[in-house]
N, C-alpha and C positions, 0 to 999 in steps of 0.2 A: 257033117257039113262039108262032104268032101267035094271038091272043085270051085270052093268058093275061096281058099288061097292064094293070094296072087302075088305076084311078084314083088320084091319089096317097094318100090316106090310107085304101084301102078295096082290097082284095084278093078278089076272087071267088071263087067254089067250082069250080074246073078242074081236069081231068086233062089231062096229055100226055106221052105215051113213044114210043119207037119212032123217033124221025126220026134225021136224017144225025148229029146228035153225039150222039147217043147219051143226050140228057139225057131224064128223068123227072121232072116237076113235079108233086107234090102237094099242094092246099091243101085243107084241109077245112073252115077257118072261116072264115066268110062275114060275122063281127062286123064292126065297125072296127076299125081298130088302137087299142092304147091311147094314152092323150092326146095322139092326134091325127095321132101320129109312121108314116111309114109301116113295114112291117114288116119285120124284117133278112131279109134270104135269104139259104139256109144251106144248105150240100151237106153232105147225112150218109148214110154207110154204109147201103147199103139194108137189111140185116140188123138194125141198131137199130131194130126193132120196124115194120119196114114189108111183110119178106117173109123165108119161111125158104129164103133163102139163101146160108147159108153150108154150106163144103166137107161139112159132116155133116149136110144138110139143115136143119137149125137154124132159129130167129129167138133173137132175144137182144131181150127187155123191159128195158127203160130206165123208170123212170118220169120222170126229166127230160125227156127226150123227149118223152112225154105230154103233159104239165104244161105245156110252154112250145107246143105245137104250135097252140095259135090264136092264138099272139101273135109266130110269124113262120111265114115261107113256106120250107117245105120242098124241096131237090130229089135226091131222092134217087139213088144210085149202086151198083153191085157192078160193077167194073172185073173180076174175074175172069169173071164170068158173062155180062158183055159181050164177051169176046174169044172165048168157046164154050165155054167150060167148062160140065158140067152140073151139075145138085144130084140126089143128091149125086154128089162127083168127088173124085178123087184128091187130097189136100194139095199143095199148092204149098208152095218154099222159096227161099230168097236164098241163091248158092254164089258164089264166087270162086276163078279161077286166081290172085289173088293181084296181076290187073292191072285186072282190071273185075270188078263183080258180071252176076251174071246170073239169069234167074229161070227153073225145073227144076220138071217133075213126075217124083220121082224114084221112084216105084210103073212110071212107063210112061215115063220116059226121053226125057220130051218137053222140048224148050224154048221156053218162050213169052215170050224174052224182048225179039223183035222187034212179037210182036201184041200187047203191056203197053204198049209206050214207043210205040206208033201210037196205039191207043186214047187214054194217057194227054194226048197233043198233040190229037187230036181232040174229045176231049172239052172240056179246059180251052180251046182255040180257039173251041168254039162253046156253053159254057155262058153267056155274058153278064155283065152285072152281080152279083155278089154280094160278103155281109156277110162270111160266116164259113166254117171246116167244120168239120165234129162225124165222126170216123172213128173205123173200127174199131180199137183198139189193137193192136199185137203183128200185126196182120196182114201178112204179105210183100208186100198188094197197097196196103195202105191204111195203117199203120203211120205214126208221125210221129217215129220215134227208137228206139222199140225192140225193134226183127225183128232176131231170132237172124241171125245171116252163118254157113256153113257151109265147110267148106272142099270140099266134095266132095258130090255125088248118093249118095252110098253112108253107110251110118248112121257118125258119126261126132258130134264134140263141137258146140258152137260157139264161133269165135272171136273174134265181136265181135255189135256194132249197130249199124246202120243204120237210116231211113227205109225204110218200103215204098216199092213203084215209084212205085202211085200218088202214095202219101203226100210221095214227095219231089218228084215232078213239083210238085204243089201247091206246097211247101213256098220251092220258086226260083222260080215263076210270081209267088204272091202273098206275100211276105216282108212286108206292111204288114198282111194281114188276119188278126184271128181264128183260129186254127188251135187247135182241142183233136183231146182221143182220148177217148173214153167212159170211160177207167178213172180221170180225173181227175174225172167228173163228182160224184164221192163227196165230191170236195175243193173246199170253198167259195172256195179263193183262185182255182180257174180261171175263177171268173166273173167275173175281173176285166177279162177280153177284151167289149169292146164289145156284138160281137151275142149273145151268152149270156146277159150280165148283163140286157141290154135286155129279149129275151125271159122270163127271170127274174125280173125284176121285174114283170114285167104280170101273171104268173103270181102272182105270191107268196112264191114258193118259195125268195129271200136279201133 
């Protein structure tokens, strides 16, 4: 990620995707930070309003996302779409035999739940410093508590919740940081987390 350092109270206008861990840094404002402070960095679901991809070719608008987006540094992710998945693609799901989960494309019978737990170490290995993360709720890749657990590839109930893959990688990696899901972002007490609030407030918007 190199050139995308900046000064400490002042954040440049840079892209960078594509390299060995798989990170994507976007900034797009080039102000200063507010009063002075440098600006949280924050890994959020690429599909909150950065790119349509999710499994139904999608993007999902956020306006907090918006809102706070000159007042921290963005890096955005889609952990399925990293490992090959295309858009759009087959739904993915969380199954258990009951002794481990694992993660199924259960239209094509595939398992990817060796290239989820690679990526997910690759990635969190070479992302760097960061504040916070803003994920996809409810996602089996990205999820922070509540993805449906299946008991089976074949259509059937669900039996509980869990963490997505990614979601729960994060969730042991970094247990001190920031961690939301977009479906709180409606709920003003989740800005009680550091880099949300911070961004939040430069913004206006609590």
């Amino acid at each position: 990620m190199a050139g995308c350092s900046p000064p400490l109270h002042r954040r440049p206008r840079c892209s960078v995707e594509g390299n060995a861990s798989y990170v994507r840094v976007i900034v797009k404002a080039s102000e200063p930070a507010v009063n002075s402070w440098p600006k949280p960095r924050v890994v959020i679901s690429r599909c909150l309003g950065f790119e349509a991809c999710r499994y139904n070719g999608e993007i999902i608008r956020e306006d907090f996302v918006g809102r706070i987006e000159p007042h921290v540094e963005y890096v955005t992710v889609c952990p399925e779409l990293e490992i090959g998945l295309g858009v759009p693609r087959d739904p993915v799901r969380i199954v258990t035999d009951g002794k481990a989960l694992g993660l199924v494309q259960p239209n094509s019978g595939a398992d990817i739940t060796d290239r989820m737990n690679r990526f997910c170490r690759e990635f969190l290995d070479g992302v760097g410093e960061v504040d916070g993360f803003l994920l996809k709720t409810q996602s089996p890749s990205c999820g922070i508590g509540d993805v449906r657990i299946y008991p089976a590839t074949e259509k059937a109930a669900a039996i509980g919740k869990a963490a997505g893959f990614f979601g729960g990688a994060v969730l042991e990696r970094f247990p001190d940081l920031a961690i939301e899901d977009e479906g709180r972002l409606k709920n003003r007490r989740a800005f009680s987390h550091e880099a949300f609030r911070a961004g939040a407030l430069a913004a206006g918007t609590c």
